[in-house]
N, C-alpha and C positions, 0 to 999 in steps of 0.2 A: 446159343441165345445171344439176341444182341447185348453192348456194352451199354449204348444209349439208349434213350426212348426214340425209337426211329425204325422206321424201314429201310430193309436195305433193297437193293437191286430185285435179287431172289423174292422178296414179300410183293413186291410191285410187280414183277414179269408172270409169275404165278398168278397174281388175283387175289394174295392175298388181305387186301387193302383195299377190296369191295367192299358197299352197302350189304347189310346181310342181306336185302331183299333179292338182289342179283344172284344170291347163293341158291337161294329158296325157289325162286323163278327158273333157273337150270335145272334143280331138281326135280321139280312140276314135270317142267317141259320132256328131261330125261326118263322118267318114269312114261308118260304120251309117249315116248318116240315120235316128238313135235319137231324139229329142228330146221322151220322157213327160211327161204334165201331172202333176205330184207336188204333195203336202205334204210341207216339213218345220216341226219344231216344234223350238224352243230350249229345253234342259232341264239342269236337272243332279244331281247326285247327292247332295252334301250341301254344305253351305258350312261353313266356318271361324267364322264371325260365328252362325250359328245362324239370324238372320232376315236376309234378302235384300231391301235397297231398291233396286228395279227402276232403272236408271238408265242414259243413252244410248242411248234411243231415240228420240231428237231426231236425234241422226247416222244413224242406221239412216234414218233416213224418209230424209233428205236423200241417202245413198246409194243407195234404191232407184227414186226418184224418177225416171219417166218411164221403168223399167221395167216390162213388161210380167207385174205379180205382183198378188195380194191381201194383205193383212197384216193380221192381228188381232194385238194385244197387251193385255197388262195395263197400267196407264196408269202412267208415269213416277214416282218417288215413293209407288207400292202395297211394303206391308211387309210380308213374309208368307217363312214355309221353303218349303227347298225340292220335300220332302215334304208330299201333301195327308196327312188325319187319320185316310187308309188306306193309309199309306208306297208313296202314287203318285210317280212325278215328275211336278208343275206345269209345265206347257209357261206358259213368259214371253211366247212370241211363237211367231207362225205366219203361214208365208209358204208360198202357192200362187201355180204358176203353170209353166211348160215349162220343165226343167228347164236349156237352156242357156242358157236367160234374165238368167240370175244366178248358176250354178254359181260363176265364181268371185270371187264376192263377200263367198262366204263365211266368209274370211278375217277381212277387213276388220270385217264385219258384227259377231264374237265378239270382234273386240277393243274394238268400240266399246264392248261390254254389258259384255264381262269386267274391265275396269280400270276405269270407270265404277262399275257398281255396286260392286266393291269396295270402292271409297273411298269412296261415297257409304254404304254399308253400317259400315262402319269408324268412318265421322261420326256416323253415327248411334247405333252405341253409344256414344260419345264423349257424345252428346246429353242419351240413356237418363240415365248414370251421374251427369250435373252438372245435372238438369234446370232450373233459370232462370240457372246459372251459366252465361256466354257463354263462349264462343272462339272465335277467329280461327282462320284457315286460314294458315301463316303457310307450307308446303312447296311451294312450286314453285320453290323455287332447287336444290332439291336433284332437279329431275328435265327430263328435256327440256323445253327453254323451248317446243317447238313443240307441246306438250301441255299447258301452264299454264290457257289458259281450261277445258280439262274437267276439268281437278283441282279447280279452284276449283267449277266448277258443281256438282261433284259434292258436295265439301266442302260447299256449300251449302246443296243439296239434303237431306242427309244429317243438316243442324242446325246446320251453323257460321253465326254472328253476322255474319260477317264476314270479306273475302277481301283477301290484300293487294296481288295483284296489279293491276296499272293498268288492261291489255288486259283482262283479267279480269274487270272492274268496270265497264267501258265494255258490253260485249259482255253481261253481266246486269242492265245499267242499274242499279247499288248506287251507294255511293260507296265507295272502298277504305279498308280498315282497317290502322292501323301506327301503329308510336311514334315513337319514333328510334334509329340505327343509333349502335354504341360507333363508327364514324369522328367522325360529330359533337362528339362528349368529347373524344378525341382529336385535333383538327383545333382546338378553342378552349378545350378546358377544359369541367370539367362545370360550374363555375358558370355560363359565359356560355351552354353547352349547353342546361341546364336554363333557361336566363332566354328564349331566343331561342324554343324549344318553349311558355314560359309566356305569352309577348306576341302570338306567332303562330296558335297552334293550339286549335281549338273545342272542343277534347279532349284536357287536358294530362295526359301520361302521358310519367315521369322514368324514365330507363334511369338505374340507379344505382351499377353494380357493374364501371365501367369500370377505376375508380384504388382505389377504396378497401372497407375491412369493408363488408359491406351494412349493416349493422347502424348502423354510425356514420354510414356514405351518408343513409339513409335519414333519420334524426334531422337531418343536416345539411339536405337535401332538404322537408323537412317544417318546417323551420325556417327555411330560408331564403323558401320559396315556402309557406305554410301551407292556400292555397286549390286546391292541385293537386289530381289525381282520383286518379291510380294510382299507384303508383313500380311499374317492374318490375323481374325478377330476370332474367339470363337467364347465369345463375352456371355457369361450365364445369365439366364431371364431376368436375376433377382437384380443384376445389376445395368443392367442395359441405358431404364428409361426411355428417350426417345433415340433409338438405334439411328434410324437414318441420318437425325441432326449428328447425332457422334461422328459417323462415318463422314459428312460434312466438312466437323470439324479437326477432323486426322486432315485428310486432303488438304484443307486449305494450310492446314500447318506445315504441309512435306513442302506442299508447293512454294511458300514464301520463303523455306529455306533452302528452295534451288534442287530439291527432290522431286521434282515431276518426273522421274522415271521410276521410282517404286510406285507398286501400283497394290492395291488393295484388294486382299481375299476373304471372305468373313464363311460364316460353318456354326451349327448349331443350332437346332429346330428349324432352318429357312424352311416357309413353305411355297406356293407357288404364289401367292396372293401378296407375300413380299418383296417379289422381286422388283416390279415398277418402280417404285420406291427407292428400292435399294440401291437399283442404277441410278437413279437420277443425284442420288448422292453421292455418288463415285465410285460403287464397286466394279471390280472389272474382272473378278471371279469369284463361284463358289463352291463349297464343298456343301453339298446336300446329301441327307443321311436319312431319318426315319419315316420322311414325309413320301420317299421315293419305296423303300424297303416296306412298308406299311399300305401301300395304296392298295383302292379299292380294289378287290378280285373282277374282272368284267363277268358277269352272270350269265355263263352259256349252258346252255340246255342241250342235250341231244336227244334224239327223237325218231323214231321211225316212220317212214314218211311212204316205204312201198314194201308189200310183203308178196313174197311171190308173183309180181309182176301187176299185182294193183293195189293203185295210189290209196293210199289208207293213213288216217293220225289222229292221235289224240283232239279233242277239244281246244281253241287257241291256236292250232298250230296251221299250217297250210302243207296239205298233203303231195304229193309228186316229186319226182326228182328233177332238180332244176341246176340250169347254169348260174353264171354270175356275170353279166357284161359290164362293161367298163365302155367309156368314152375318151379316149385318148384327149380328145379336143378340150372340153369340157370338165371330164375327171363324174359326168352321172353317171350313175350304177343301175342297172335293172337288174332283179332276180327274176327268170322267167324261166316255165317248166317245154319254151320250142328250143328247136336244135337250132331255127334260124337265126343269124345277126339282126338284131335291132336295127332301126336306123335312129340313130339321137335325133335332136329337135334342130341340134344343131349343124345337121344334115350327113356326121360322120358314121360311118359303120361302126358298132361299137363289138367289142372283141370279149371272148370269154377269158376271165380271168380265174376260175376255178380251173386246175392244172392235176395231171396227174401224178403221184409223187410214190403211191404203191402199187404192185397190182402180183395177187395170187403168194402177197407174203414177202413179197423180194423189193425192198428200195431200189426206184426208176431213177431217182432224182434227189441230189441231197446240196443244199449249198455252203459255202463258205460264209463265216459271219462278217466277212468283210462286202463282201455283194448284198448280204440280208442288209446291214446296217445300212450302206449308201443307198440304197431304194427307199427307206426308211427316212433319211434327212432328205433326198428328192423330194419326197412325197409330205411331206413335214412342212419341209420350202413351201411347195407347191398346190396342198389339197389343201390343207386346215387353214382354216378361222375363228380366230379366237375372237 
């Protein structure tokens, strides 16, 4: 029995964190001695964020793994809506294979994609909007600790600098990102706080706003330590007022006292609709937490689209098995169910970007999250408009 409320690996590879309907529907069908060879495709209808970073299909592989299915997807880190440039829906992924094969998987499968890309989606406008300004991932305390590595990957993936969880950072090979906690301040004081952080750490960054004004913190901080990198803010709602005026006025206090090279980090509720703002009043990093951890699921669907070799689907959806083109030129997407290359408007051949990654149970293709991520800020740079 588990220790937590949580599934573990075994409850997920099994099935056993299906809809019951998926339970009931095998049964059906196993009684029939039903069992069609089908395609379904993962799609959805529009997202929240506008562009969808494709994300958690690192877990999908691992869940279908050594069953009996094919899978084509688009590749991890691809940033693109969810509408092609003739309001299709973009199938992200497609799995053939005998339908009891994995019927209830399906579950599992949409959660990996949907909360995954979400966040990773989330971070990436995060990315978009501060482009060489860093931040951290700082929200996995605020969400099941048994999910922290894929918040963080995602976070990642999406454009964060950096992650601060431990496991987190082992398991992506980084080193973890963080400052220090107001226990610290409060367990010795912020001077010994700030000294102990200055003597230790390759990267000194002063939490300032434990005892006192930021304002006078920060001059004391900047004065006591004059060679520190950051001071942060992480100044609670109740006391903020006008934040960016504040941050303003820290700045212009470091600056006239010959501190223009500390530079200011702030952390705590930022959401993405602060940031403009927040730069223009001088931050030059953030730690971003529940806004990133917390973002919307993207709402993907799957769907059967060809059962035995004809194009068949639900209501709503568009039946047939289809590619994904891309325009190198351009960066327009067609969904279209020819084998042929499009030709764009803009006269280039456009190239299928739905890739093979499974086939008959065995991973074809598996990448490193260092390739996913840099496809991801290209494509970040490059596709989106905010």
């Amino acid at each position: 029995m588990n220790r937590f409320t949580m599934a573990n690996d075994s409850d997920i590879m099994n099935g056993s964190v299906t809809d019951v309907y998926f339970e009931k529907t095998m049964e059906y069908l196993t009684m029939l001695k039903k069992n069609p060879y089908v395609t379904m495709e993962v799609t959805t209808q529009s997202s929240t964020y506008g562009y969808i970073n494709f994300t958690g299909l690192n877990d999908v592989l691992s869940l279908l793994e050594s069953h009996n299915v094919d899978v084509h997807a688009i590749p991890e880190g691809t940033v693109l809506k969810a509408r092609d440039i003739n309001g299709i829906p973009v199938p992200f992924l497609r799995i053939s294979g005998k339908y009891l094969d994995f019927a209830e998987l399906e579950t599992p499968l949409l959660g990996f994609l949907c909360q995954a890309s979400g966040i990773s989606s989330y971070s990436s406008l995060l990315k978009k909007s501060l482009g060489n300004i860093p931040f951290i991932s700082f929200g996995i305390r605020r969400m099941h600790p048994a999910i922290s590595p894929m918040i963080d990957r995602s976070s990642y993936i999406g454009g964060a600098a950096g992650v601060s969880g431990v496991l987190s950072s082992k398991i992506l090979g980084i080193k973890p990102s963080g400052t220090m906690p107001h226990a610290l301040s409060l367990i010795l004081g912020d001077h010994d706080a700030w000294k102990v952080q200055h003597d230790n750490a390759s990267f000194r960054v002063f939490l300032i706003d434990t005892f006192m004004d930021e304002k006078f913190a920060a001059i004391k901080a900047a004065d006591e330590f004059p060679d520190i990198d950051f001071i942060r803010l992480d100044t609670p709602s109740s006391r903020r007022g006008n934040f960016p005026n504040l941050i303003r006025e820290i700045r212009w206090e470091l600056d006239i006292r010959g501190h223009k090279n500390i530079k200011i980090m702030v952390s705590g509720g930022i959401k993405l609709e602060d940031i403009p703002e927040l730069i223009s009043a001088g931050v030059e990093s953030f730690g971003i937490g529940t806004s990133i951890s917390s973002a919307k699921p993207v709402d993907f669907g799957m769907d059967i689209v060809n059962i035995d070799g004809t194009d068949i689907t639900k209501r709503g959806k568009f039946s047939g098995i289809k590619s994904v083109y891309r325009c190198k030129n351009c960066n327009d997407v067609i969904a279209g169910y020819s084998d042929t290359k499009p030709i764009c408007h803009c006269g280039e051949t456009m190239e299928n970007i739905l890739k093979p990654y499974m086939e008959k149970g065995k991973i074809i293709k598996n990448e490193d999250i260092e390739t996913v991520r840099q496809r991801s800020l290209a494509q970040i740079e490059n596709i989106m408009n905010l």
